[in-house]
N, CA, C and O of each residue as an XYZ file, in Angstrom:
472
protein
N      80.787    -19.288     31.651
C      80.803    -18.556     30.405
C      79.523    -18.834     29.633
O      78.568    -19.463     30.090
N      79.627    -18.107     27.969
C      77.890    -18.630     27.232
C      78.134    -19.495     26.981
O      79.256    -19.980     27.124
N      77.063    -20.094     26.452
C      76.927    -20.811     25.810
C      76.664    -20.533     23.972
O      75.699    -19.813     23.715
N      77.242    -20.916     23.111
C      77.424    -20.499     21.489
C      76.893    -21.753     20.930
O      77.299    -22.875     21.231
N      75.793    -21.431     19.951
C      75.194    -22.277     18.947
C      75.385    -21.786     17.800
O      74.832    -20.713     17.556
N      76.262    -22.457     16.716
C      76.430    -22.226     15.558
C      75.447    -23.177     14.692
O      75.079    -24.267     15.129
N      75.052    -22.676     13.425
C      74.447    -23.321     12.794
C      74.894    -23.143     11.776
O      75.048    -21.990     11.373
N      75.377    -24.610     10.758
C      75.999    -24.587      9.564
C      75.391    -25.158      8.433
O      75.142    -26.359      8.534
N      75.012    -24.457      7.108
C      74.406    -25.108      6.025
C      74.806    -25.492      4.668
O      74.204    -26.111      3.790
N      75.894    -25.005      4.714
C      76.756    -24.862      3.348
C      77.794    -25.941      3.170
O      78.784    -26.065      3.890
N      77.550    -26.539      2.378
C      78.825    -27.605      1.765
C      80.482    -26.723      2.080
O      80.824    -25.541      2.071
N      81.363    -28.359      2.404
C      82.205    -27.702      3.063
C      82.889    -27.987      2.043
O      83.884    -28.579      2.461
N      82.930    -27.896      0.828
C      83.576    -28.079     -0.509
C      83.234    -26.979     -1.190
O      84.219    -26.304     -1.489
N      82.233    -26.554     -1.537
C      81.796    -25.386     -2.417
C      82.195    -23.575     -1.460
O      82.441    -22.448     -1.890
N      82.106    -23.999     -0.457
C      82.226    -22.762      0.455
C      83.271    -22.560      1.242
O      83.939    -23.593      1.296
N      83.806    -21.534      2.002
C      84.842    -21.570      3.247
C      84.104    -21.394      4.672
O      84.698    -21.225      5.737
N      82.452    -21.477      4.474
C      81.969    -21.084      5.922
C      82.332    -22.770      7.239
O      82.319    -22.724      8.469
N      82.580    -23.896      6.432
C      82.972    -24.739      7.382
C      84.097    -24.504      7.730
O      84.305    -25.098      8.788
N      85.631    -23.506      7.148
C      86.837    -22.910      8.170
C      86.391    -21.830      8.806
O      86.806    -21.594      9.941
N      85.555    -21.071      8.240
C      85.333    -19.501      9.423
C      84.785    -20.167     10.685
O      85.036    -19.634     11.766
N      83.733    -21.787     10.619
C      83.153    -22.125     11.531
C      84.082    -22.711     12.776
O      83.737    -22.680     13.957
N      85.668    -23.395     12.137
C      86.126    -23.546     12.718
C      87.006    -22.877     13.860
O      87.303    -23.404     14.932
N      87.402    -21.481     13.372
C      88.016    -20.718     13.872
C      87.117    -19.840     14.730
O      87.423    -19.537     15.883
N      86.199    -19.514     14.238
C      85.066    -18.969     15.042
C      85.056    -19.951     16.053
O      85.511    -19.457     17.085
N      84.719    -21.172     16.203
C      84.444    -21.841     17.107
C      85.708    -21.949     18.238
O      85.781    -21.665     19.433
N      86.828    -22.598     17.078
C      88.218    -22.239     18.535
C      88.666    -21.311     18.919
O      89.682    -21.154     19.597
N      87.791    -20.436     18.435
C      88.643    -18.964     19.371
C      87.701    -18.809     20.752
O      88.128    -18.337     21.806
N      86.367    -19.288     20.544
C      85.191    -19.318     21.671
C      85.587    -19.704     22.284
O      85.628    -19.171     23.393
N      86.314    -21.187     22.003
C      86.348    -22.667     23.232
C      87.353    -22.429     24.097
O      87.370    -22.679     25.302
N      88.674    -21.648     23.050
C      89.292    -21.349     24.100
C      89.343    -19.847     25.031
O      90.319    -19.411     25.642
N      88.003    -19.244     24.922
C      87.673    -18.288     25.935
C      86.499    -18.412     26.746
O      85.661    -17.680     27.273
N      86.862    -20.049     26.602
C      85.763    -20.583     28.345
C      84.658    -20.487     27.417
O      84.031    -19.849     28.263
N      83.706    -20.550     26.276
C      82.512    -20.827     26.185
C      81.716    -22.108     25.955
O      82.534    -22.956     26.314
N      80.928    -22.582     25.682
C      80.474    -23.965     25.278
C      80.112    -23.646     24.293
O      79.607    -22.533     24.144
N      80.280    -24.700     23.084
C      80.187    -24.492     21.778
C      79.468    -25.691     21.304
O      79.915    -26.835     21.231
N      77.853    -25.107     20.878
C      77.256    -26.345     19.920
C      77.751    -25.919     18.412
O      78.063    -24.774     18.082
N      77.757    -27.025     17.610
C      77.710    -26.836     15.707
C      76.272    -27.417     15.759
O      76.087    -28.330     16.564
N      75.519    -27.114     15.208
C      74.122    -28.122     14.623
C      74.405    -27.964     13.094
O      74.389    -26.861     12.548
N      74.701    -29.287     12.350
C      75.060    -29.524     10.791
C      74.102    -29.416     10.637
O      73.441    -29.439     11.675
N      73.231    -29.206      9.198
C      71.756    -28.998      8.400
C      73.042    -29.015      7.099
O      74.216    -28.697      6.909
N      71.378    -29.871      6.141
C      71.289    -29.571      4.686
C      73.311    -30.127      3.921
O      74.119    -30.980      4.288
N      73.317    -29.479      3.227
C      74.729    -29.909      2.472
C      75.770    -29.925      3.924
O      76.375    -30.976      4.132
N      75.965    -28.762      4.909
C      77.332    -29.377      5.825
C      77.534    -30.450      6.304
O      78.568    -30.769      6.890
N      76.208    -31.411      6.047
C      76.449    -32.538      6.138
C      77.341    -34.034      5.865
O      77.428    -35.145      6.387
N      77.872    -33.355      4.813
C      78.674    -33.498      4.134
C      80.209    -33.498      4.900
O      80.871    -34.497      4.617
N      80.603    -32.920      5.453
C      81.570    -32.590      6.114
C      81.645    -33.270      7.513
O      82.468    -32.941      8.368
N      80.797    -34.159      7.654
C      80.959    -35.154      9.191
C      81.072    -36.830      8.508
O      80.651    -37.858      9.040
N      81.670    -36.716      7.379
C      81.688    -38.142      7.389
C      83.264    -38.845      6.903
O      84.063    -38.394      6.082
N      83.327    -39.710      7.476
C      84.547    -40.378      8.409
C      85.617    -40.043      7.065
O      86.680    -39.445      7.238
N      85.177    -40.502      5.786
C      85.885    -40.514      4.952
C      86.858    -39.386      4.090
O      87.853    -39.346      3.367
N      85.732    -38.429      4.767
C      86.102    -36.764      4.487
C      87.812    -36.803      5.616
O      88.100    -35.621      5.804
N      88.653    -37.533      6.172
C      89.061    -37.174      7.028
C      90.325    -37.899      6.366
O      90.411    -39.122      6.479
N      91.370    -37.132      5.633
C      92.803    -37.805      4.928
C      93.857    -37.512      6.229
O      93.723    -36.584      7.027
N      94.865    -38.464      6.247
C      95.864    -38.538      7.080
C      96.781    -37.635      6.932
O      97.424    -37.091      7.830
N      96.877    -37.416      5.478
C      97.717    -36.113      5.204
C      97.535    -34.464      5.035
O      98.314    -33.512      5.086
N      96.106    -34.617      4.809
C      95.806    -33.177      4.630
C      94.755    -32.741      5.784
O      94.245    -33.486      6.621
N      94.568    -31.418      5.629
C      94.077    -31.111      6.784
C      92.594    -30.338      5.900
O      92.455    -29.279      5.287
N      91.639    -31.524      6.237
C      89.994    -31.066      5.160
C      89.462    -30.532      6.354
O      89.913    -30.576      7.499
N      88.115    -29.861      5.769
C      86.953    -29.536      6.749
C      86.849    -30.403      8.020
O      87.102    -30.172      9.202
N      86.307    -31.671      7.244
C      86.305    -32.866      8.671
C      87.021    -33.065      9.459
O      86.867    -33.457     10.615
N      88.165    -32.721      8.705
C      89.473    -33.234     10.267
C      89.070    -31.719     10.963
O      88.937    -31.933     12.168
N      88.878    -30.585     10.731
C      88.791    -29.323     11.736
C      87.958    -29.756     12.269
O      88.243    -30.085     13.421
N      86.569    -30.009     11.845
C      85.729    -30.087     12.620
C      85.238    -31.472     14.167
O      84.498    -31.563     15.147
N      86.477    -32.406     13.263
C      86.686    -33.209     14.266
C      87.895    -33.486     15.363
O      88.151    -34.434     16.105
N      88.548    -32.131     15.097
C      89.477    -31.508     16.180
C      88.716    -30.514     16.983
O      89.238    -30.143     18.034
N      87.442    -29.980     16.608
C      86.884    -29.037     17.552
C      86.092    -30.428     18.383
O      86.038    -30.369     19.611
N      85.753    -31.122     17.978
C      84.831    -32.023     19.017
C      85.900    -32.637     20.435
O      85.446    -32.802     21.567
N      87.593    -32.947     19.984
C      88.830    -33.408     20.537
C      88.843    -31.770     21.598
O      89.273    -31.812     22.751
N      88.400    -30.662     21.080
C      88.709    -29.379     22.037
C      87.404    -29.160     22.963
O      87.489    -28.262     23.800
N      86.458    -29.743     22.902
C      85.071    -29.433     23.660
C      84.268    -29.443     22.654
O      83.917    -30.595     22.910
N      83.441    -29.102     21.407
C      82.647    -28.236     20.786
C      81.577    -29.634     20.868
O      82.362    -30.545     21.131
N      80.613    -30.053     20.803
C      79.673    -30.363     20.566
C      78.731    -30.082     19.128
O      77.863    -29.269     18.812
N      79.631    -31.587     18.257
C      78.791    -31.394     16.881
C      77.326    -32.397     16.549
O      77.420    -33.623     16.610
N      76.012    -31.721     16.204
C      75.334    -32.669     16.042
C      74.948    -32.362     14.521
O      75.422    -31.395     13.923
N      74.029    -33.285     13.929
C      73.922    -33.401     12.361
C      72.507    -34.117     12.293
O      72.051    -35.169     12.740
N      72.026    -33.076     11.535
C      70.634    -33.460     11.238
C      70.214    -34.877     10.308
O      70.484    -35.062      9.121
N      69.566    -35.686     11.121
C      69.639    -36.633     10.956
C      68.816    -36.854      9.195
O      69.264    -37.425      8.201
N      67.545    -36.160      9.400
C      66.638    -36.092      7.633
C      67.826    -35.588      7.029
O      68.428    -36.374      6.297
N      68.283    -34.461      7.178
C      68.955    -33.941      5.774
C      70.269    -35.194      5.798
O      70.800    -35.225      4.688
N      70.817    -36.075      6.652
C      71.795    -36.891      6.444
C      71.206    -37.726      5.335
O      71.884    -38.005      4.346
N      69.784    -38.186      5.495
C      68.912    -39.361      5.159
C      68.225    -39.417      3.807
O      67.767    -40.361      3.162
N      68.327    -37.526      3.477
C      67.990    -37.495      2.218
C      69.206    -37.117      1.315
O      69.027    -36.951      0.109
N      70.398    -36.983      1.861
C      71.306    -37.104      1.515
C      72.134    -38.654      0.139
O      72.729    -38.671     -0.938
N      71.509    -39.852      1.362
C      72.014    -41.084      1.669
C      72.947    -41.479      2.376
O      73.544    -42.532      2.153
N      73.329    -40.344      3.760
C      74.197    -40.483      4.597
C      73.657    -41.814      5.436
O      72.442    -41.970      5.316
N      74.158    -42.549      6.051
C      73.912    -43.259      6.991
C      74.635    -43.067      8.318
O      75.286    -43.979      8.827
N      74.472    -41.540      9.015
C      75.087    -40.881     10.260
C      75.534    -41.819     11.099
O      76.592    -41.322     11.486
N      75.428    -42.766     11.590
C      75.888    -44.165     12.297
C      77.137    -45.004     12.068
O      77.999    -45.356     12.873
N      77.006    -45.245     10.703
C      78.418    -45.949      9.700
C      79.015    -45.108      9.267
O      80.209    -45.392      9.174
N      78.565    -43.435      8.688
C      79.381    -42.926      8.353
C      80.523    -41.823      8.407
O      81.530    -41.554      7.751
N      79.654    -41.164      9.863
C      80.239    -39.773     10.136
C      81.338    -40.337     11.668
O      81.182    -41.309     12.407
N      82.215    -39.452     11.675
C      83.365    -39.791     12.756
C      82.635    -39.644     13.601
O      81.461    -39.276     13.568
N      83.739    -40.125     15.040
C      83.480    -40.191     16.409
C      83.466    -38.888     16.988
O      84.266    -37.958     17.084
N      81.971    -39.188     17.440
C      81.626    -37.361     18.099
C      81.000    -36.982     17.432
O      81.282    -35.783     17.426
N      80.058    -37.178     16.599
C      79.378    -36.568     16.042
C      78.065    -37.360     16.669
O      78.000    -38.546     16.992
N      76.796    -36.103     16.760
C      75.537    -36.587     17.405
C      74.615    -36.905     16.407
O      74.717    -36.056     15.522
N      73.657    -37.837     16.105
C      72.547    -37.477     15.266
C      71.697    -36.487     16.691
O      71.758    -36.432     17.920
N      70.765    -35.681     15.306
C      69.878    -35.071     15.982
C      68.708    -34.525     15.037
O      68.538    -35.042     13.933
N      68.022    -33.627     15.421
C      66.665    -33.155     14.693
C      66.294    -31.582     14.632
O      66.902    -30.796     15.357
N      65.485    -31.230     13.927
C      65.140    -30.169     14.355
C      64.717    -29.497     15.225
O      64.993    -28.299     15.278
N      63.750    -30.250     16.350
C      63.340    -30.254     17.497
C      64.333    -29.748     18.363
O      64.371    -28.657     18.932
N      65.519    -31.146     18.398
C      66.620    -30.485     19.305
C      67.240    -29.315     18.751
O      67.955    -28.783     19.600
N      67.238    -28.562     17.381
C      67.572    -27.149     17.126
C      66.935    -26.386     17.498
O      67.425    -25.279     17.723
N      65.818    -26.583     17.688
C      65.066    -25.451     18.758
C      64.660    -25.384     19.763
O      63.687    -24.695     20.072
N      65.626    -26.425     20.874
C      65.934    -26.263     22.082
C      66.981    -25.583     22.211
O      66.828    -24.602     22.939
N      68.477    -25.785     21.584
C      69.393    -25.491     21.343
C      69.100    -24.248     21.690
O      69.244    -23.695     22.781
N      68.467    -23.640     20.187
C      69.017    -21.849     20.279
C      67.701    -21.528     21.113
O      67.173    -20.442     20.870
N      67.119    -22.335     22.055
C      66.012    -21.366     23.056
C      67.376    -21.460     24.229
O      67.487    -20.500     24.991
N      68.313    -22.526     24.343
C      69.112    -22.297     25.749
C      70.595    -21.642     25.812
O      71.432    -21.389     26.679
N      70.424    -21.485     24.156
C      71.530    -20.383     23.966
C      71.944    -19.063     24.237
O      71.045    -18.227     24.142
N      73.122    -18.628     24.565
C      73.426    -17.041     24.722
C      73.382    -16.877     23.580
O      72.449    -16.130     23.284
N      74.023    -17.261     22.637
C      74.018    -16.506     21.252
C      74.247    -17.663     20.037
O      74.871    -18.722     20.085
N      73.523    -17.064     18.976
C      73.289    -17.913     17.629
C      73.710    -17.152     16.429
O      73.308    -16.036     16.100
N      74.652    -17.971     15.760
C      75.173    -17.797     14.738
C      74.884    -18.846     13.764
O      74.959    -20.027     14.102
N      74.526    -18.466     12.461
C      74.380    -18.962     11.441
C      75.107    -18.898     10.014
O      75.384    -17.756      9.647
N      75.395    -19.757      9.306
C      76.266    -20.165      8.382
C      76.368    -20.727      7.182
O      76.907    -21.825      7.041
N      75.782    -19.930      6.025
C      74.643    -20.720      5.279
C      75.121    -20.342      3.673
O      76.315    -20.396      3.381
N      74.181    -19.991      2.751
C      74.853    -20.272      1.234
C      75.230    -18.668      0.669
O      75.747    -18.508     -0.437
C-alpha cells in the first residue's frame, strides 16, 4: 500500500486538527497504508507524557493509540526546544525526535502529503 505523511502544526488545545489527524490517520492504517505524523511548531504540545489522563480521552492519548496501531510519530526536535520541551523526559513512548531534514526526506518518499496547520 502508500505510504501517508501527515504534517501537523496546530496546538492540540486551541484547534480540532490533532482529532481530524487522528481519524484521518486510522482510517489509512486500517486500509493497509503506512502512516508518518511529523509534529512541528505548537502540535508539539500534544506528545507529551503528561498530556495523557487515565480518564479522559485528550489529543495525546489518540495520538498515542495511533503509534499502539502502526502510525509512526516524530516531533521536531527545535520547535520542542524552543518550546522548553525536553522530547526525551517528556513526550510518551513512541514518539521520535527528529528534524527538518528528516521532513524532507519524508515527503520526497511519500505517496501523499497532507498538512495540518492554523
Amino acid at each position: 500500500m502508500g505510504k501517508l505523511l501527515i504534517v501537523l502544526f496546530s496546538s492540540p488545545i486551541q484547534f480540532q486538527n490533532t482529532d481530524t489527524v487522528y481519524e484521518f490517520a486510522k482510517a489509512a492504517i486500517m486500509e493497509g497504508h503506512k502512516v508518518s505524523i511529523f509534529c512541528d511548531i505548537d502540535s508539539i504540545y500534544g506528545l507529551t507524557a503528561g498530556q495523557i489522563l487515565p480518564e479522559q480521552t485528550t489529543p495525546a492519548k489518540k495520538l498515542a493509540e495511533l503509534i499502539d496501531k502502526g502510525a509512526y510519530i516524530l516531533a521536531c526536535r527545535e520547535s520542542a526546544r524552543l518550546r522548553g520541551i525536553d522530547l526525551k523526559k517528556e513526550s510518551f513512548k513512541g514518539v521520535k525526535e527528529s528534524s527538518l531534514a528528516e521532513l524532507a526526506q519524508l515527503i520526497e518518499n511519500s505517496n501523499r502529503v497532507v498538512a495540518f496547520g492554523f
